[in-house]
Every structure is written in C-alpha cells, then in structure tokens.
N, C-alpha and C positions, 0 to 999 in steps of 0.2 A: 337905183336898179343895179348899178355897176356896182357899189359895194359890196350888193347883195350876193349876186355871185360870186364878188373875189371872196368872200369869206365863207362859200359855199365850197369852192375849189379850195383855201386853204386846209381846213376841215376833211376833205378828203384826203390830201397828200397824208394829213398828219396822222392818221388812220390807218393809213396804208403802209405807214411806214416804222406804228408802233407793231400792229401784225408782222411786219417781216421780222419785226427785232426779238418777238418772243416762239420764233420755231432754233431751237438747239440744235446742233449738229447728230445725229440720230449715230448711236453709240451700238450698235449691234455685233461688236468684234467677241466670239466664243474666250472663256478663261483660257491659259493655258495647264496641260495637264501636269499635276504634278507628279514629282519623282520620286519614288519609293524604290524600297528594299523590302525584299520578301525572303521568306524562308518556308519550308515545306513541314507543314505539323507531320510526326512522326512516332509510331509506337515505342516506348520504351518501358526496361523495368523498373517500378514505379514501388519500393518499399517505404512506406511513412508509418509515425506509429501517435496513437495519443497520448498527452504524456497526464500524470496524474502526482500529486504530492502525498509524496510515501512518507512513513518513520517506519526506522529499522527497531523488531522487537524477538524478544526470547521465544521460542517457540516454550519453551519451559522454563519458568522463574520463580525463587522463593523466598518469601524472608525466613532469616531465623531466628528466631525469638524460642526463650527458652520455658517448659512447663514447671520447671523449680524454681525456687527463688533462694538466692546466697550469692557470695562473691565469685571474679572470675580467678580462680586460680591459674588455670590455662590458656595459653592459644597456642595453638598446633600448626601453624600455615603459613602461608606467605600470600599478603595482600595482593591480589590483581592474576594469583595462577589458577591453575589448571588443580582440581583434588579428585580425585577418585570416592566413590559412592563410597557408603560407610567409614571415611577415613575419619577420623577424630580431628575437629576444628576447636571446641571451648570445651574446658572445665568449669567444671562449678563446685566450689567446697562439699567434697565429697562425705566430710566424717559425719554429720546427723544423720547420712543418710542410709551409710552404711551402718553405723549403731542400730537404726530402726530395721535395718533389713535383719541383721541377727537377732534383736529382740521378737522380730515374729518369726523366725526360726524356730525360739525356742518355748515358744506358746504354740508353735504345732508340734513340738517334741511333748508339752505337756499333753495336751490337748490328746497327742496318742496314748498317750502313758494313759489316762482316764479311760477312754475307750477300751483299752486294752483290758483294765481293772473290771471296767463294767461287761465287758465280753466272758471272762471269766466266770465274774458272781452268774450274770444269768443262766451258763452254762452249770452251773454246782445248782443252783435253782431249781433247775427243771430236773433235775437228776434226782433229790429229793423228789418232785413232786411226781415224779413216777412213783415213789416208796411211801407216797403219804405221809409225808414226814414234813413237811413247812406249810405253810399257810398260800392260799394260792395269791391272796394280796399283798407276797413279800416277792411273789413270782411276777405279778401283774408290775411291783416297783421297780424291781429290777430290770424288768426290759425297759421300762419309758428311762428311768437312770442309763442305756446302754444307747436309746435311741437320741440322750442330751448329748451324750459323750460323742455319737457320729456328728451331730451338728457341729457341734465346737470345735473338729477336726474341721470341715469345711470351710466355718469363718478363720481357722486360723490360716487354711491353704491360700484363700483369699487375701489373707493380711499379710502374707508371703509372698504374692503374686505383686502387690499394690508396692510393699515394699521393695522387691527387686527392679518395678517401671520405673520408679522417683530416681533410685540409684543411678538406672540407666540413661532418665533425661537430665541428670548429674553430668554428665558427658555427652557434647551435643555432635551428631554426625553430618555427612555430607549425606543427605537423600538421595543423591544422584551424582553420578561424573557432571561437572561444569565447570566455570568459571565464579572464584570468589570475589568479591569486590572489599574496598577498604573496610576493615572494622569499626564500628558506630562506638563500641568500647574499650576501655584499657583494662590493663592485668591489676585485680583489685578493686574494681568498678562493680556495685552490689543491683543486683537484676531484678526484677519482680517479673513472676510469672506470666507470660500469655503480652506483656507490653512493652517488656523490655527490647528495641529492635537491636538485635546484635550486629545483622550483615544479611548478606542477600547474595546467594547462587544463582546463576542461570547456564542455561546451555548456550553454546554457541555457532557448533556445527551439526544440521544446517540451521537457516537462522531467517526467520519472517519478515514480511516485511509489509505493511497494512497501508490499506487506500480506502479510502470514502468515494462511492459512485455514486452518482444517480439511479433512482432506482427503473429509472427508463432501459438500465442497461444491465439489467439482473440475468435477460434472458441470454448476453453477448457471453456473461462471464460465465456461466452456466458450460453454453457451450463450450469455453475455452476447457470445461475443468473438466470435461469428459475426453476431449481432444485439443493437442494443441505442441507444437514444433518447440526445437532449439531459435528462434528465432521469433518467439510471439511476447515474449516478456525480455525486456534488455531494463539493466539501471546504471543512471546516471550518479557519481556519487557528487561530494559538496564543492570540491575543488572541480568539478564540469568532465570529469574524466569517466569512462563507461569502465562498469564493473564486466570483468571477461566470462565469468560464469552467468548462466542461464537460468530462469528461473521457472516454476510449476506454479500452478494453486495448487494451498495447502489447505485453505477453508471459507469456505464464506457465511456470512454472518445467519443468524437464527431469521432475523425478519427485521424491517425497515423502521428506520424511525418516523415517531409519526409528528417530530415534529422539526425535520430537517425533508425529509421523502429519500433522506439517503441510508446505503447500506455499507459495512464496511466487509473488504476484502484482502485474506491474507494470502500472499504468495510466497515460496518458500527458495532459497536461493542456496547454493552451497555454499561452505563459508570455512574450507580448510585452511587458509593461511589468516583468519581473523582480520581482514580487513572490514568486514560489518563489524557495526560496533552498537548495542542496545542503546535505542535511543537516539540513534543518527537520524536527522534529513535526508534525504534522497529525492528523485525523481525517479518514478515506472513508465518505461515507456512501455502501451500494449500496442501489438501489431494492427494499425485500423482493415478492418475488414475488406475495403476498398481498394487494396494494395494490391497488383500485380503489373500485367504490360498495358501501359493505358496511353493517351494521348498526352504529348508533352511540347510546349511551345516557349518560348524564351519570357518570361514573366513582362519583359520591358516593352512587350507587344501590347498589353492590356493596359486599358483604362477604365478608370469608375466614376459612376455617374451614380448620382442618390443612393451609393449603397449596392446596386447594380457594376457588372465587368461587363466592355465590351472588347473585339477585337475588330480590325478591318482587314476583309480576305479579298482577293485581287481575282477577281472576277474578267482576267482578257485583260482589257484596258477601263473596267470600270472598280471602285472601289465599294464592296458592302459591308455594312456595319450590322455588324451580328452579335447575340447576347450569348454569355460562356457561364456556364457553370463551372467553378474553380475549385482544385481539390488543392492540397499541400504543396506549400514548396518546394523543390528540390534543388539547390545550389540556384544556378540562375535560370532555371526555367521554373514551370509550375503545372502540375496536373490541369487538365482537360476534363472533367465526369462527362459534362455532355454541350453540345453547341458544334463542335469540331470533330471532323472526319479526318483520317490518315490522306492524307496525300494533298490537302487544301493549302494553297497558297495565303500562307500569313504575315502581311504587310507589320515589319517591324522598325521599320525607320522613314519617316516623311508624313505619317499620321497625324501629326499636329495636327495640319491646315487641312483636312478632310472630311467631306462629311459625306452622308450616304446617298451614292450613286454617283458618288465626284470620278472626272478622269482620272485616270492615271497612268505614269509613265517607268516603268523601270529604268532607275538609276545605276550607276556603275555601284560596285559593293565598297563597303568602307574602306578606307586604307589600313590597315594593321596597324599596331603601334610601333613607335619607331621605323617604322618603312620610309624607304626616300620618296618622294612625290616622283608620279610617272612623268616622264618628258617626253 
C-alpha cells in the first residue's frame, strides 16, 4: 500500500514539474519603429521624348544612266560636290550622233523641196482644169502626189526631232541642284543604254529622315503633321550628339503593311551645313504626349515586385505601401502618371525593412558627401 502511493506521489511531482517547464517566458515587447527619410513628391517640368530608329534619306535622288549607248568621252565634275540643275556632268561620243542629226536635216530639206514641187504642179493643174485643158485624173494625181509630199515632210520633222533627243542624251545633265557622288565609270568606259549606272545625285538641304511605327500610332503622327513645335522632333546623331536644328513631318506613308502592321514615316530636318549624310543612322526622338508639369520623386524611392513599382509614403508615424504608375526617367528621379499626389510624403531611405502598416520613425537626413560627422 506504501508503495503504492509513493509512486502515486512521484507521478505527480513529475507532472507538475514537466507542466511548469513548458510555459516560455511570454515575449510581448512591440518592434521598434523604424527610421526613415522622406522627401515631398513635387510637380515639375517633365519633358521626355520616344525615341525611334531613323535612317537619313534624300528627299530627292537619282541615278544616272544614260539613254545612248557609246564611250564616255567626258566628265565635267568633281566627285562628292555641289552641281547646279542643267550643268553638264558626261559625255558620250558625240560624232554618230551628230552625223544622224544632219542626215535628217537634210531629208526634211528634201522632203520640202518635193512638197514644194508638188504644190506647184497641182497649182498649174487646176489652173488648166478651169480651161479644160488636162484631164481631171492628172488633177485627182496631182493632189494625192502633193498630199505624199506633206507626209514625208512630217516623218522627216519627226526624224529631226528623234535625231536632235539622241544628240542631246549624248551629253548627260544635272536634273536638279544636288549633290554628286563618286563616278561608277572612267573616261573611255562604253555604256549601254538604260543599264549603264553612271552616278547618282541627290539633294541635300533639307534632308529626311524615315521611321517605322506601329500602326497603333498612325493617329499620334497625324496629329503631329497638322500641329507640332520646335520642340516635338529632336535627333540624336551616331556619335550620341543631338543634331541643333529641328525637325517637321514631311510625309507619311500611303497605308500599312500588312505584313509587319507598321507604317513608315518621313520627317524633314534642315540640313544647311551638311552634317546629314544619305544613309546615316540616327535616333528621332518625338516629344511623348505625356510631357508637361507632372509629379516627380527620386527613382531610388521605388521598388518592383512581379513586374509591378511600389513606393512607401509616411502616413504620421505609420508606413503605407502604395502602387505607382511610372512614367520616364529624368536624371535621378522618375515621372509619377498616377498613384502619387503633390505634397505626399515619400519615404526614400530605410524602406528595406518595411512593410505595410510598419512604424515609423524619422531619421536625421543623410550626411552629404564628404561632410565631417556631426559631434
């Protein structure tokens, strides 16, 4: 019986004594609040642009190939300048052609001389045949012989005309004021008509400049070409340096492709001291539409989560985590579209360790660089 309850009493103690061993010390002390820096989101001027990959092109270009065919006897230029409209750039061995030009010269000198012959007879013709004196089937010959003689004058003004064009594509001109580029041939080099490519003019000033959009944005550039500032087209050239003049639309494309969905668009820029060059690279920046005084907050405030920006704005002493719609950069801060108001306290430094609804405490502000530490 004695045993029985001493190991009824041990049993208890040992009970009682693994219960006291599993209550922990009850830990109910609040975090403390952290220390943050804030800054005051604030309106500023907010100009961005979007940029697009341009090539620099002629507003007017040509090859020149010649419609004769023979050697070149001439070049009249100098590679790489400036020619004036009609100035004489090639020759082409002019003697066949001028031979042919006289030989039909002188088959419309025939050619009148007959006419003239036959103008006569039918005149002495009819003159008899008032008098009854010829036959009226020497009268009826006589005019179709005067009306063979007017045609043969025709083909041969004709053969006079054809002859003096050959002559003159013998000697090939400048079409227009441009720019010539190297010659594709030497002096002596024999051409065939219509394939021979000799060289190629263009214009210079002013001077295009083409971009492929999306055609989501047909109706932006529309408007731009009705209305639109020293300030809505800037370019960038290949060395990263912005070109100083300004540029317009000059054209936009007939209709889309149907198998990109894009359109192409030309802008026209000045281009008096020839720094565009046909065929350069560049960058267009256009003005984005979104551009004026908008909210602006130091970029190093924001973090991203799946794709999403959030910021944490200092609510008192509590911190809330808020979602931002993000426009462009601007140096070190970054557009605001929507999420932030002017005057909201935005927590830019101590955000690490915070999440939403955490304390917070304002910190001293950072030390400047190089500053001595306060004592």
């Amino acid at each position: 019986m004695k045993n029985t309850y001493a190991c009824c009493i041990a049993a208890l103690a040992l009970l009682t004594a693994t219960s006291c061993g599993n209550k922990a010390p009850k830990q109910d002390a609040a975090l403390p609040p952290t220390p943050v820096n804030v800054i005051e989101a604030k309106k500023a001027d907010a100009l961005y642009y979007d940029k697009y990959q341009g090539t620099v092109v002629a507003l007017n270009a040509v090859e020149l190939r010649s419609q004769v065919g023979g050697f070149i006897t001439g070049i009249f230029f100098k590679e790489g300048d400036v020619v004036k409209k009609g100035a004489p750039l090639y020759e082409i061995d002019r003697r066949k052609y001028v031979a042919a030009y006289e030989q039909a010269k002188a088959n419309l000198l025939s050619a009148k001389a007959n006419l003239s012959k036959a103008q006569k007879d039918i005149d002495r013709y009819n003159m008899l045949l008032k008098n009854d004196a010829v036959a009226r089937q020497t009268v009826d010959q006589a005019t179709a012989n005067f009306q063979t003689s007017q045609s043969q004058v025709a083909v041969a003004q004709a053969g006079v005309a054809s002859a003096a064009t050959d002559l003159s594509y013998a000697t090939i001109r400048a079409p227009f004021t441009g720019r010539i580029g190297i010659s594709q041939v030497k002096l002596g080099a024999q051409v065939s008509p219509g394939t021979t490519l000799l060289n190629t003019i263009s214009t210079g000033n002013p001077i295009g400049v083409d971009v492929v959009v999306n055609e989501q944005d047909i109706n932006r550039f529309y408007k731009l070409q009705k209305a639109s500032s020293d300030t809505t087209f800037k370019l960038i050239l290949p060395d990263g340096t912005e070109y100083s003049k300004h540029g317009k639309i000059f054209a936009i494309d007939r209709g889309v492709s149907d198998q990109t969905g894009t359109i192409k668009v030309r802008v026209q820029f000045p281009n008096a001291d020839d720094e565009l060059k046909d065929g350069m690279s560049c960058v267009l920046q256009v003005l984005n539409d979104n551009s004026g005084n908008r909210v602006q907050i130091p970029y190093k405030a924001v973090t991203e989560q799946m794709g999403e920006f959030f910021v944490f704005i200092s609510q008192d002493t509590i911190a809330e985590q808020r979602k931002v719609v993000l426009g462009p950069r601007i140096q070190s801060n970054v557009v605001v579209m929507d999420g932030i108001k002017p005057g909201e306290k935005v927590i830019t430094e101590g955000f690490q360790r915070l999440r939403d609804g955490g304390k917070i405490t304002l910190g001293p502000p950072p030390a400047a660089a190089g500053a001595a530490p306060a004592k």
